[in-house]
DRENPA-3360 file (N, C-alpha, C; in nm, 2 decimals, always signed):
BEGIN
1 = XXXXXXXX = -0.22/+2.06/+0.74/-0.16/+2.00/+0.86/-0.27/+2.00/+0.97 ~ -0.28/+1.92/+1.05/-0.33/+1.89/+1.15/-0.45/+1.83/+1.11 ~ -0.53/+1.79/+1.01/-0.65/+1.75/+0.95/-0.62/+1.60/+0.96 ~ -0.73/+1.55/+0.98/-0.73/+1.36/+0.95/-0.78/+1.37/+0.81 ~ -0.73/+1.26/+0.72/-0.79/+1.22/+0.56/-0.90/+1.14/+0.60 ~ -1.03/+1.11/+0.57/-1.11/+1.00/+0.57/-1.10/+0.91/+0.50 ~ -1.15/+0.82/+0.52/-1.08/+0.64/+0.42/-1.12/+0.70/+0.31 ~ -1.22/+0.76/+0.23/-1.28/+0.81/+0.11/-1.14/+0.87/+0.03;
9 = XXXXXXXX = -1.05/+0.98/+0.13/-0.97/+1.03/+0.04/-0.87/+0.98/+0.08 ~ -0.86/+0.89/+0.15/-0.70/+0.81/+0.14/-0.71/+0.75/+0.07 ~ -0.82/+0.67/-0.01/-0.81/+0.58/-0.13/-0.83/+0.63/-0.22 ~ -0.79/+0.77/-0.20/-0.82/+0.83/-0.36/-0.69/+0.88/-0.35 ~ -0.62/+0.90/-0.30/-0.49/+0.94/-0.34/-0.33/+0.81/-0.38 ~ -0.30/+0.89/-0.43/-0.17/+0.80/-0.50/-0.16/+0.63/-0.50 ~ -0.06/+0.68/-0.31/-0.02/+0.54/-0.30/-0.11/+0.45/-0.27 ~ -0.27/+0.49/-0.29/-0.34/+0.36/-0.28/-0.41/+0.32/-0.42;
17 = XXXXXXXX = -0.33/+0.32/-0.51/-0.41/+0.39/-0.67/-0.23/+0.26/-0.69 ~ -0.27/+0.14/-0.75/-0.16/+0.04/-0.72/-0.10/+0.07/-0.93 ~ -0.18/+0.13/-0.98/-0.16/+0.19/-1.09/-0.07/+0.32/-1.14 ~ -0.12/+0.36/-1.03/-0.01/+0.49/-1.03/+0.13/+0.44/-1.05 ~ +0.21/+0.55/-1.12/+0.38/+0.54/-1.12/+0.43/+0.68/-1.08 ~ +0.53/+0.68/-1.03/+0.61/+0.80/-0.97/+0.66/+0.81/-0.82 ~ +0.67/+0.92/-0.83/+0.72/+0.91/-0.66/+0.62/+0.88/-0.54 ~ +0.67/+0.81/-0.50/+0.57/+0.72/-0.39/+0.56/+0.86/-0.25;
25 = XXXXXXXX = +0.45/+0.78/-0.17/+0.41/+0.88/-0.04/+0.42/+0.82/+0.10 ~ +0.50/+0.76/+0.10/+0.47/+0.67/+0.23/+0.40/+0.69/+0.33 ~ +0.38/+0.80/+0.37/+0.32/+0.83/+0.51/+0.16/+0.79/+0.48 ~ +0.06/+0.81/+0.31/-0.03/+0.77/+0.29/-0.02/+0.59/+0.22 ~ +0.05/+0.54/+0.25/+0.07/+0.43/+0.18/+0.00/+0.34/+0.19 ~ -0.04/+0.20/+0.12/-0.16/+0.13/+0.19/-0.07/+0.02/+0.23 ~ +0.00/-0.01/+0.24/+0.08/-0.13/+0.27/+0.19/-0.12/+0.38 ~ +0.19/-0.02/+0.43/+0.34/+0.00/+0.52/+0.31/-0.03/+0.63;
33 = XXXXXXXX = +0.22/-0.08/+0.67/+0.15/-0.14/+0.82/+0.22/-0.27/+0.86 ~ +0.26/-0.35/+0.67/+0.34/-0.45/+0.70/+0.48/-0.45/+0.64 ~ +0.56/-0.35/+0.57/+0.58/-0.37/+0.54/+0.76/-0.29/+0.64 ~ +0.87/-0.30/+0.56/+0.99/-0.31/+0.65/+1.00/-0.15/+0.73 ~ +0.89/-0.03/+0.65/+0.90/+0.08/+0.73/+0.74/+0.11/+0.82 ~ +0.73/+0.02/+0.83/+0.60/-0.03/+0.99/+0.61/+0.04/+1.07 ~ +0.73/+0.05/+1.13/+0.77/+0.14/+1.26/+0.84/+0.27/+1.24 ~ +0.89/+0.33/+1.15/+0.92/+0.42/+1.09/+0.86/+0.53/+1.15;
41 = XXXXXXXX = +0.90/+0.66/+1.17/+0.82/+0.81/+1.16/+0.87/+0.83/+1.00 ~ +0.77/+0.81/+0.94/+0.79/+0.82/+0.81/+0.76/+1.04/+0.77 ~ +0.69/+1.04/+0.90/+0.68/+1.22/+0.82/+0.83/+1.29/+0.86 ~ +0.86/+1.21/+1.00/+1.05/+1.27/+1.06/+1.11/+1.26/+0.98 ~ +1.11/+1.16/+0.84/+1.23/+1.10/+0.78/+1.20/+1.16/+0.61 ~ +1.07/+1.21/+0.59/+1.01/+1.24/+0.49/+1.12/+1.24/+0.36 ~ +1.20/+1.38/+0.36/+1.30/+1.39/+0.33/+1.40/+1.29/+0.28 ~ +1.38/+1.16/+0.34/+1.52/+1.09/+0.28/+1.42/+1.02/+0.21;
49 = XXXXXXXX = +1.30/+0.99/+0.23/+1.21/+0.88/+0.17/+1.14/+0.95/+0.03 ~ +1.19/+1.09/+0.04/+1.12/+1.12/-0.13/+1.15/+1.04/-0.23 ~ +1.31/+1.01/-0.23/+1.40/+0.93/-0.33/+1.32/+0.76/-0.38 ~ +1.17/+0.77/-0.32/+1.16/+0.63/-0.33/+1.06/+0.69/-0.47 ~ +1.03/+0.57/-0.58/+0.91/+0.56/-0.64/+0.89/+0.46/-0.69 ~ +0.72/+0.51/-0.73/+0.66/+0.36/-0.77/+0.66/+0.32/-0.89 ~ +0.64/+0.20/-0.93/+0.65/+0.13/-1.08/+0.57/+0.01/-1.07 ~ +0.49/+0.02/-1.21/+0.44/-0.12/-1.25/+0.54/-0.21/-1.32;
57 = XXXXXXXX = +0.54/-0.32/-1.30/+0.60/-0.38/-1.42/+0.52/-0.51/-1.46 ~ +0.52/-0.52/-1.59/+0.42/-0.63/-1.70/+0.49/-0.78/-1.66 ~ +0.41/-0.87/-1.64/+0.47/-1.00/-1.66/+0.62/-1.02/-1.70 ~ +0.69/-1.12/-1.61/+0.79/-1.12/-1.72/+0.92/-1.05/-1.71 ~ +0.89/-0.92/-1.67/+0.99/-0.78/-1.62/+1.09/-0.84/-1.51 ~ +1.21/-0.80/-1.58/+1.34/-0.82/-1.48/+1.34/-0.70/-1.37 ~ +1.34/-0.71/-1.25/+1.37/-0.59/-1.14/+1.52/-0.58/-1.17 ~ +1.61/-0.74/-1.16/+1.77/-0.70/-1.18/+1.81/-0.84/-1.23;
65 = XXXXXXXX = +1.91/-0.84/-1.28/+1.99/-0.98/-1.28/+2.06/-1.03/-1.16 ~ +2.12/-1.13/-1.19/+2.16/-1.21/-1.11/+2.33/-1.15/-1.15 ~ +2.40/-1.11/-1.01/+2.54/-1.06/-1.08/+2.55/-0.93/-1.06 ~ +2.45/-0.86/-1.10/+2.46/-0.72/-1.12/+2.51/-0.64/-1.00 ~ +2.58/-0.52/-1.00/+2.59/-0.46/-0.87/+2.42/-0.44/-0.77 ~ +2.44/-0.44/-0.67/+2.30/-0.40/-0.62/+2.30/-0.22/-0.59 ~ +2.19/-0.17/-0.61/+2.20/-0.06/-0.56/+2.05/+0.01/-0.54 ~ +1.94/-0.07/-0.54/+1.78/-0.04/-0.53/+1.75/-0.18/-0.46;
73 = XXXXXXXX = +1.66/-0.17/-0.41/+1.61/-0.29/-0.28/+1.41/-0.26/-0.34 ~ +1.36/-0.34/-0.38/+1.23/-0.32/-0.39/+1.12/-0.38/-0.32 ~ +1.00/-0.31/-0.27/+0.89/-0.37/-0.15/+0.75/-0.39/-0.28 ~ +0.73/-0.51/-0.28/+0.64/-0.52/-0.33/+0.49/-0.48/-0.31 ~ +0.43/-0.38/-0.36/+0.27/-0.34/-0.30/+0.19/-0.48/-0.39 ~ +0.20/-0.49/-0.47/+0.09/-0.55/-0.56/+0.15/-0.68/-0.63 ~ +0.10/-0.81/-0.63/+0.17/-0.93/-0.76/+0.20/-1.03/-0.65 ~ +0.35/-1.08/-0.74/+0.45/-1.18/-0.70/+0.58/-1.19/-0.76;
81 = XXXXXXXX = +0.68/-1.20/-0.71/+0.83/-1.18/-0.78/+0.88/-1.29/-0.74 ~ +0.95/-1.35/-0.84/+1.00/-1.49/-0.77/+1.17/-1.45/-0.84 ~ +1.25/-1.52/-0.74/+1.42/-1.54/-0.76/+1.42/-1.67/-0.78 ~ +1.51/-1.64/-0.90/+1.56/-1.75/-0.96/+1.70/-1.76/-1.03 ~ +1.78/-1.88/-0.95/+1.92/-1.91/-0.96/+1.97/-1.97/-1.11 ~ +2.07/-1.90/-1.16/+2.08/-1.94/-1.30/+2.23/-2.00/-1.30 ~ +2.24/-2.17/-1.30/+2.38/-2.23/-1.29/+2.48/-2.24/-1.43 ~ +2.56/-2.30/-1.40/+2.62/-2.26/-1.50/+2.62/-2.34/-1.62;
89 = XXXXXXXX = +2.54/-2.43/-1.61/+2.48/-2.53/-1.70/+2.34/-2.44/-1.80 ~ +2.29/-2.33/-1.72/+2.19/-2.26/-1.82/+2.06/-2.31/-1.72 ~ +2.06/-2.41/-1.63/+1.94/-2.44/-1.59/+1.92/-2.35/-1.48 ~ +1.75/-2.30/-1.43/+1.70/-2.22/-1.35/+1.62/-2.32/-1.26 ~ +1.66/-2.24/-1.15/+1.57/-2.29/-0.99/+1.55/-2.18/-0.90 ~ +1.41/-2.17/-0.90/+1.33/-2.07/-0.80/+1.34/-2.09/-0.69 ~ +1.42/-1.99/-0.62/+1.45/-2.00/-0.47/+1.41/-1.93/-0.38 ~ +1.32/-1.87/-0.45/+1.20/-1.83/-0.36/+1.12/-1.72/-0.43;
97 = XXXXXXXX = +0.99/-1.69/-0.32/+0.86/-1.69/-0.41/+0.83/-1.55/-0.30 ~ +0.82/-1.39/-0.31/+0.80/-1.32/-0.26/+0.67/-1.17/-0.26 ~ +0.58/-1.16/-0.19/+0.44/-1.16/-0.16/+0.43/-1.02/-0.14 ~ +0.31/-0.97/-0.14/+0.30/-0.82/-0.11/+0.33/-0.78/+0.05 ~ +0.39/-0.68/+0.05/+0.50/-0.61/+0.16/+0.62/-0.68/+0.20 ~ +0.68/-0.77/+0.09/+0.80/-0.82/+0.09/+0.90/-0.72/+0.03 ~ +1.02/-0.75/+0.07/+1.11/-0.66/+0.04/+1.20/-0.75/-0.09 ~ +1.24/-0.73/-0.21/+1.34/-0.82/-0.26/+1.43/-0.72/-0.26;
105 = XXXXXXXX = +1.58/-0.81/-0.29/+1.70/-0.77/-0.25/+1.79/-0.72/-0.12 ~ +1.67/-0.76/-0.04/+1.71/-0.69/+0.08/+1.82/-0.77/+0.16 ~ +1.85/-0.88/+0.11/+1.97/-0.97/+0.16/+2.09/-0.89/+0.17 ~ +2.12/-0.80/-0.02/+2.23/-0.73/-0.04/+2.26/-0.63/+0.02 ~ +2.21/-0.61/+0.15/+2.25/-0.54/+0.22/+2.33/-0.55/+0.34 ~ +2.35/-0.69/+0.32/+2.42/-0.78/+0.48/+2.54/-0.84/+0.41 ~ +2.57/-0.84/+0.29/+2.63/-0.88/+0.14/+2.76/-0.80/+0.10 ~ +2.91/-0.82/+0.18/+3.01/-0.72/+0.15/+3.03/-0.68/-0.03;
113 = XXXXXXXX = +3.00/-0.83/-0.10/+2.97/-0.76/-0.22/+2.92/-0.69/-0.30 ~ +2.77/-0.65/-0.26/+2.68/-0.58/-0.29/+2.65/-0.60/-0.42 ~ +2.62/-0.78/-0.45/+2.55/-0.77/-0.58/+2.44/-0.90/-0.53 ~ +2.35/-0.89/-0.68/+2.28/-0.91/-0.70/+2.27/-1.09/-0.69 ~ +2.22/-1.15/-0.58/+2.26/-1.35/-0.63/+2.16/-1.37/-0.71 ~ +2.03/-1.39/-0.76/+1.95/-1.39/-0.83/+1.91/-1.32/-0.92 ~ +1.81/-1.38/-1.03/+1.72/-1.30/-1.11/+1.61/-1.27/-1.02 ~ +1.55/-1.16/-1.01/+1.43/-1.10/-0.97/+1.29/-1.09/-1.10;
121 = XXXXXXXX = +1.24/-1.20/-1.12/+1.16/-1.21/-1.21/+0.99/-1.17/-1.17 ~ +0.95/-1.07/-1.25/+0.80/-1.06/-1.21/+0.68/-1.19/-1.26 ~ +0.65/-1.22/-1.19/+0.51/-1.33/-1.22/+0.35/-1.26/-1.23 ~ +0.29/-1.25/-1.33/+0.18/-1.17/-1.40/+0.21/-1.05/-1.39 ~ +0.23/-0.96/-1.33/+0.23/-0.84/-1.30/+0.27/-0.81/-1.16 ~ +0.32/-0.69/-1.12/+0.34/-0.65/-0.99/+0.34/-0.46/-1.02 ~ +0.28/-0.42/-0.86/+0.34/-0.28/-0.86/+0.43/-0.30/-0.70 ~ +0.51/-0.25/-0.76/+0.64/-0.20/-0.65/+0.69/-0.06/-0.64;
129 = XXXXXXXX = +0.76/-0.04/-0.52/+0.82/+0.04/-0.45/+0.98/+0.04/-0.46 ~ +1.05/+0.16/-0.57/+1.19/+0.15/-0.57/+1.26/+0.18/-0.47 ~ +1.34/+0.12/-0.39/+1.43/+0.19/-0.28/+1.56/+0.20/-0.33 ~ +1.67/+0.31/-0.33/+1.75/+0.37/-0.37/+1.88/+0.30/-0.26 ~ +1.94/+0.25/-0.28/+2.05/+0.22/-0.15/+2.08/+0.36/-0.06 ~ +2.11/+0.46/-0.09/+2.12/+0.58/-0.02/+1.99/+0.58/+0.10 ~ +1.89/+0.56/+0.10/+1.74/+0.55/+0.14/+1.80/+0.50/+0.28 ~ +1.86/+0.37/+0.25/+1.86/+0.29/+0.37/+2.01/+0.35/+0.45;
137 = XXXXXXXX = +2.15/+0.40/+0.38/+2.22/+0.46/+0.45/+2.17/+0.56/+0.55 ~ +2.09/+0.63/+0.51/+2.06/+0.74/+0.56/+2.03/+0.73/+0.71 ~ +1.87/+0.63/+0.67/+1.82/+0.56/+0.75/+1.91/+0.52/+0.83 ~ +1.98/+0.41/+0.82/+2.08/+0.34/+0.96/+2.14/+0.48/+1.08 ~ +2.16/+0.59/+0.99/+2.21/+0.69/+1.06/+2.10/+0.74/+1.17 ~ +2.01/+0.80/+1.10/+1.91/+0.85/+1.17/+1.80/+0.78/+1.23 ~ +1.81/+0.66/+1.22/+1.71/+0.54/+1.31/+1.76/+0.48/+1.34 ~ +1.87/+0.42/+1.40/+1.91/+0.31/+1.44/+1.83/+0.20/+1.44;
145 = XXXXXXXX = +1.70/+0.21/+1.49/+1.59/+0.09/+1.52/+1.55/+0.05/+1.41 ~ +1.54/+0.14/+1.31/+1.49/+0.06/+1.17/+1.59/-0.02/+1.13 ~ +1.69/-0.07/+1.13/+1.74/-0.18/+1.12/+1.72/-0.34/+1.18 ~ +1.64/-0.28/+1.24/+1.55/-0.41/+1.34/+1.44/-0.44/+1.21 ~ +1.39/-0.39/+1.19/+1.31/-0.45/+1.09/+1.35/-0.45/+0.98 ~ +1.47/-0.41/+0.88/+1.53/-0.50/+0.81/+1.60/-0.66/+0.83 ~ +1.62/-0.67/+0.93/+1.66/-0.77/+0.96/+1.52/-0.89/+0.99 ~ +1.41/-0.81/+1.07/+1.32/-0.94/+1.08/+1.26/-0.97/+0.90;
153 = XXXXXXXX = +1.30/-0.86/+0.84/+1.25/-0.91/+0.71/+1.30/-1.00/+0.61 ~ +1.47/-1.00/+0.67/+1.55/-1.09/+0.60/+1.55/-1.20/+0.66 ~ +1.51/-1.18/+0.82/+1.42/-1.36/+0.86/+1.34/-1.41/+0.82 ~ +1.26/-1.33/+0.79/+1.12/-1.34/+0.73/+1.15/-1.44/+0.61 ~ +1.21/-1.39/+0.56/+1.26/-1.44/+0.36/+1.33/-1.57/+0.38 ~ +1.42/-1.57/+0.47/+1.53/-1.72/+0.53/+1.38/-1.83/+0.56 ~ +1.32/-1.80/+0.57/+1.20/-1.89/+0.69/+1.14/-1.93/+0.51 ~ +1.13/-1.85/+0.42/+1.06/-1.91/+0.32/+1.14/-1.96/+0.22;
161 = XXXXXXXX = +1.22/-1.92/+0.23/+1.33/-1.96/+0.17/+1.35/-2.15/+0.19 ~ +1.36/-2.15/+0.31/+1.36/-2.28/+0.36/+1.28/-2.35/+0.35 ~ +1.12/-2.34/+0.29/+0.97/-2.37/+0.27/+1.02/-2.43/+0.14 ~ +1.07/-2.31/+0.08/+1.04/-2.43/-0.11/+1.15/-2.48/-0.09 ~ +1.29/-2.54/-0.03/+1.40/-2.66/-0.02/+1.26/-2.77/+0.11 ~ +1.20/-2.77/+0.16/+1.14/-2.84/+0.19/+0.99/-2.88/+0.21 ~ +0.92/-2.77/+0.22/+0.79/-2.76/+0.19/+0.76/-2.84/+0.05 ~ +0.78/-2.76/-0.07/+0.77/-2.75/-0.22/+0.85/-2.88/-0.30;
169 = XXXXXXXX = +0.95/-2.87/-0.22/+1.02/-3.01/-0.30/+1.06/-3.17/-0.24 ~ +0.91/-3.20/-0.13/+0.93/-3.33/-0.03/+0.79/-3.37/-0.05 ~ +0.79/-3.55/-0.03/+0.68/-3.57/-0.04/+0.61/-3.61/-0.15 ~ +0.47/-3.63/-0.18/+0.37/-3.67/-0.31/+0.37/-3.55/-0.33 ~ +0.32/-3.58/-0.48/+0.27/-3.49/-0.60/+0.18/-3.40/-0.52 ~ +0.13/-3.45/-0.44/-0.02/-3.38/-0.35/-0.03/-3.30/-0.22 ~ +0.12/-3.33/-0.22/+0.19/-3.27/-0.08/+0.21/-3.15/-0.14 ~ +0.26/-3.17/-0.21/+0.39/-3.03/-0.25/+0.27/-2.94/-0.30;
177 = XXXXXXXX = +0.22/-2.98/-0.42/+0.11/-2.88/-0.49/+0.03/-2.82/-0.33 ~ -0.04/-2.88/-0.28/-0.11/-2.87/-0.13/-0.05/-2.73/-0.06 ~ +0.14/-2.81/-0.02/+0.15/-2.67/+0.05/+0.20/-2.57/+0.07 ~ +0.25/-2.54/-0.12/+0.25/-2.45/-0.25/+0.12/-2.34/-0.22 ~ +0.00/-2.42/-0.22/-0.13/-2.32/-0.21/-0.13/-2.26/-0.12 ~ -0.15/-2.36/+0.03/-0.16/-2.32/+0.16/-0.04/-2.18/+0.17 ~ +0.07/-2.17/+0.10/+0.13/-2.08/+0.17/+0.14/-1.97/+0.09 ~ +0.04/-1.95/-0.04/+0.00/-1.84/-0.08/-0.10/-1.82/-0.02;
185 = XXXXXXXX = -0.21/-1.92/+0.00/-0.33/-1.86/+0.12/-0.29/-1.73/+0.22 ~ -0.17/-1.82/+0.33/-0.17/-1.79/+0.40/-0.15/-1.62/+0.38 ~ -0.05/-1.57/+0.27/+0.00/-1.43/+0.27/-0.17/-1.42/+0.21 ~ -0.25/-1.49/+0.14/-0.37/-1.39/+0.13/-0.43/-1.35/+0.23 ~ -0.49/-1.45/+0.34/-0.54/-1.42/+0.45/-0.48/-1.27/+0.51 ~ -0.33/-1.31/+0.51/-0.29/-1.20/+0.64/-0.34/-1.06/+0.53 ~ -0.37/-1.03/+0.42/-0.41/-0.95/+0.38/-0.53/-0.93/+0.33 ~ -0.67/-1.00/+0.40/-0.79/-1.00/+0.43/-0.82/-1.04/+0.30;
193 = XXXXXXXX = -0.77/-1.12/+0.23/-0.83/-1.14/+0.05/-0.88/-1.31/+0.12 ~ -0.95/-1.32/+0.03/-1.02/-1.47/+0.00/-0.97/-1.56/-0.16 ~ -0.85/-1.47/-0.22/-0.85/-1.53/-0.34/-0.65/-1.50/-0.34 ~ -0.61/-1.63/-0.42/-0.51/-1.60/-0.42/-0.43/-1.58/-0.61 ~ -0.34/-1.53/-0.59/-0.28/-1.54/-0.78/-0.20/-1.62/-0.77 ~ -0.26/-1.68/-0.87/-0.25/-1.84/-0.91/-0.09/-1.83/-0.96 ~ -0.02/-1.96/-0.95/+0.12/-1.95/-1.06/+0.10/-2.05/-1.13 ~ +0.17/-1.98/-1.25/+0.18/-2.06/-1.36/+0.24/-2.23/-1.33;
201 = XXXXXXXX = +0.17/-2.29/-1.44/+0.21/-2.43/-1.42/+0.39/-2.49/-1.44 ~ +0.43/-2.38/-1.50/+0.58/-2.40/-1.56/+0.65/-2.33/-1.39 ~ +0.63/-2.24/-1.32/+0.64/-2.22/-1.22/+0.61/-2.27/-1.09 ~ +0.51/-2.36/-1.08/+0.45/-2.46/-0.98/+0.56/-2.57/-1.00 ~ +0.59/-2.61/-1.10/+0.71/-2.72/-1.17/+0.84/-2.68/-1.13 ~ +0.89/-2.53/-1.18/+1.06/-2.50/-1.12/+1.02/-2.55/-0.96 ~ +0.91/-2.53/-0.90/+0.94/-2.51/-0.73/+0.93/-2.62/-0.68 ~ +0.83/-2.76/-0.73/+0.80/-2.84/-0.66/+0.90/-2.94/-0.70;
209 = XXXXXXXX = +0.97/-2.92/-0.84/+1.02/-3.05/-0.90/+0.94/-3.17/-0.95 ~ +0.82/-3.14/-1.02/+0.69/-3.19/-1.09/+0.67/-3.18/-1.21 ~ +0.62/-3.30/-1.27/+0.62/-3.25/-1.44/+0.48/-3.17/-1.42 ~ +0.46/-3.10/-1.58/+0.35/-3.04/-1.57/+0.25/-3.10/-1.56 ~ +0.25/-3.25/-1.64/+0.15/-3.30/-1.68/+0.06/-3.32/-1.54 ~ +0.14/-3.36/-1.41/+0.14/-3.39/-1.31/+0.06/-3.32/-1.24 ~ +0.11/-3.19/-1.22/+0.04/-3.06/-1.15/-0.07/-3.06/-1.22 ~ -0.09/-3.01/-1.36/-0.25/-2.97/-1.40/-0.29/-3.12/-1.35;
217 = XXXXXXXX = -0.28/-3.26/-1.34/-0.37/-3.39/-1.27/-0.39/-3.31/-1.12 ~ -0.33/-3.28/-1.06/-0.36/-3.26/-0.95/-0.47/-3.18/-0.91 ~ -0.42/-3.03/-0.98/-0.49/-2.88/-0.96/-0.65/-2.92/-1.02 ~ -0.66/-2.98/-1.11/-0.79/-3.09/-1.17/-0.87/-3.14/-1.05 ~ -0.82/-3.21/-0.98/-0.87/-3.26/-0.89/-0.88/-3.19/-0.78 ~ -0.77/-3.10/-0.78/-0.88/-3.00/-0.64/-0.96/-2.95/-0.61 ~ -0.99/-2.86/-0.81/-1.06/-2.81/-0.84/-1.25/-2.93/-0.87 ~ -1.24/-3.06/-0.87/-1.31/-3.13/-0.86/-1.38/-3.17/-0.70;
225 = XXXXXXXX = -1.24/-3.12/-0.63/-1.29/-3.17/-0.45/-1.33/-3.01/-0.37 ~ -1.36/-2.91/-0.49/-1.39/-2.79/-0.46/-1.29/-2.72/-0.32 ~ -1.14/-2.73/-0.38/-1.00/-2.70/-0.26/-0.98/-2.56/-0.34 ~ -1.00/-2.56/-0.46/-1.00/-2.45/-0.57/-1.12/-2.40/-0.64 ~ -1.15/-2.26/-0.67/-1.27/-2.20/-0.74/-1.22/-2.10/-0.87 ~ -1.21/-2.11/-0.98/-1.15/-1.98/-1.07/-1.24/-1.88/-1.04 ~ -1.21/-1.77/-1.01/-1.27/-1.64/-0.99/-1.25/-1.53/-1.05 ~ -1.15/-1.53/-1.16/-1.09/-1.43/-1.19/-0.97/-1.45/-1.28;
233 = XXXXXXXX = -0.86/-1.42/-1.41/-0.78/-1.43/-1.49/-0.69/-1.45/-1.37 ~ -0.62/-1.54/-1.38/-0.50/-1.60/-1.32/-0.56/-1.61/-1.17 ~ -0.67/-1.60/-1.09/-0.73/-1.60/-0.96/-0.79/-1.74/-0.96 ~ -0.74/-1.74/-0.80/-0.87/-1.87/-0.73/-0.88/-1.85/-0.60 ~ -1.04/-1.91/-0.59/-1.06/-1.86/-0.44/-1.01/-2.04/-0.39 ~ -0.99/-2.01/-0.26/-0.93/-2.13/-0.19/-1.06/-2.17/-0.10 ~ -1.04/-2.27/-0.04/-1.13/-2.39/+0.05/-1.03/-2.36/+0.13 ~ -1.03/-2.30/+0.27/-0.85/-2.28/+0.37/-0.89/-2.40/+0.47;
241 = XXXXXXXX = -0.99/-2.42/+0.49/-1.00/-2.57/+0.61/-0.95/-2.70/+0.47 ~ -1.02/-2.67/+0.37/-1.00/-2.83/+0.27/-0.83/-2.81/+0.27 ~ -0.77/-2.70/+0.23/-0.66/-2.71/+0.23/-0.54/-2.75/+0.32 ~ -0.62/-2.66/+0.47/-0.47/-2.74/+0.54/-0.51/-2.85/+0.63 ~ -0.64/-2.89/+0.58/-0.64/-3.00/+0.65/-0.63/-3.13/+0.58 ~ -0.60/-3.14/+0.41/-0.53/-3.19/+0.35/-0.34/-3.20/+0.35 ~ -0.32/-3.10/+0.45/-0.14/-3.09/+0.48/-0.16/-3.15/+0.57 ~ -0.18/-3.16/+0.70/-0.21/-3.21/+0.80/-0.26/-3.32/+0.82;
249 = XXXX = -0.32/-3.40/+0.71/-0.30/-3.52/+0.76/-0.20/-3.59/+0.68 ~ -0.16/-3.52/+0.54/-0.02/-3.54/+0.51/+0.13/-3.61/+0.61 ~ +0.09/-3.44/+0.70/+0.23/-3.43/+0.75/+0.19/-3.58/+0.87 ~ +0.05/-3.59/+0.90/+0.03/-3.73/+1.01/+0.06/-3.79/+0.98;
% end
């Protein structure tokens, strides 16, 4: 107690180790600067916050179904998790697309029924943060304020939500793919990366309403007007001026 950690051993312990699984550390965490417990005294609350831990999950991995009771809320540290609406016809539509220090499920908490509206599907990989519903009762008790930032987080999510019904699915082939990227950029920037994880082409299609053939013509050619660079398995570094200044004269 009373010691500072130097950046050396704060990146050597746990929660900045996106590999690690178990019980998480919040107070050393590398993501909670943005994430819904930002404002938190996380060492006051220590106690209610043991109950949280961490997990990798592989491509592919269900967090929950669609239906299910809710009763865990997850913050994404690492990946991309996308919800997706399953009608009663069997067909699926991604209704949104959620980024590191995003919270998913955190709607079901404003939700008298307390279930689950979507599938929570992981895209390549993700490490996340389990939150226990108890976590957050607690919390309302003994913070009042931290419910201020569940709520800007569930603005947060409404604002993107509203992106892929309009952003993703208006406009040319060239629009949508365009500002599809730009708004993974953007969550890269705010997290000082230069490279964003790419989505699959069957996923670029649920969101824009594009055949595939269409998208790979496109992503071809951006990657020819150097808008895109592969850098890495499922990575690309972005062009961020080629990019939104290809939205912008779009949207002119």
């Amino acid at each position: 107690m009373g010691h500072r950690l130097t950046d050396l051993q704060l990146r050597n312990t746990k929660c900045f180790d996106i590999k690690w699984e178990g019980r998480a550390d919040c107070q050393l965490c590398s993501i909670r600067k943005n994430d819904i417990f930002a404002k938190l005294d996380v060492e006051e609350h220590k106690d209610i916050l043991n109950s949280i831990s961490q997990f990798n999950y592989p491509e592919k991995s269900l967090l929950y179904r669609q239906g299910n009771p809710a009763v865990d809320v997850y913050v994404i540290r690492s990946g991309i998790v996308k919800l997706e609406e399953v009608s009663t016809d069997g067909s699926v539509r991604i209704v949104r697309l959620l980024l590191p220090s995003n919270a998913v499920g955190i709607e079901t908490l404003l939700d008298d029924r307390q279930l689950y509206d979507q599938n929570a599907v992981v895209l390549r990989g993700a490490s996340v943060c389990r939150i226990p519903y108890s976590v957050f009762s607690l919390l309302e008790q003994a913070s009042p304020d931290f419910y201020q930032m569940v709520m800007k987080e569930w603005h947060r999510q409404l604002d993107a939500a509203d992106r892929v019904i309009v952003d993703f699915s208006t406009g040319s082939v060239h629009d949508r793919v365009a500002r599809l990227l730009v708004y993974l950029a953007e969550a890269s920037k705010t997290r000082g990366c230069s490279e964003i994880e790419m989505l699959g082409i069957e996923d670029i299609s649920a969101l824009t309403s594009i055949s595939r053939e269409s998208i790979s013509r496109v992503l071809a050619s951006f990657k020819r007007n150097r808008l895109l660079e592969k850098s890495g398995p499922n990575r690309m570094r972005y062009n961020w001026d080629g990019l939104t200044s290809l939205v912008e004269q779009n949207i002119g």
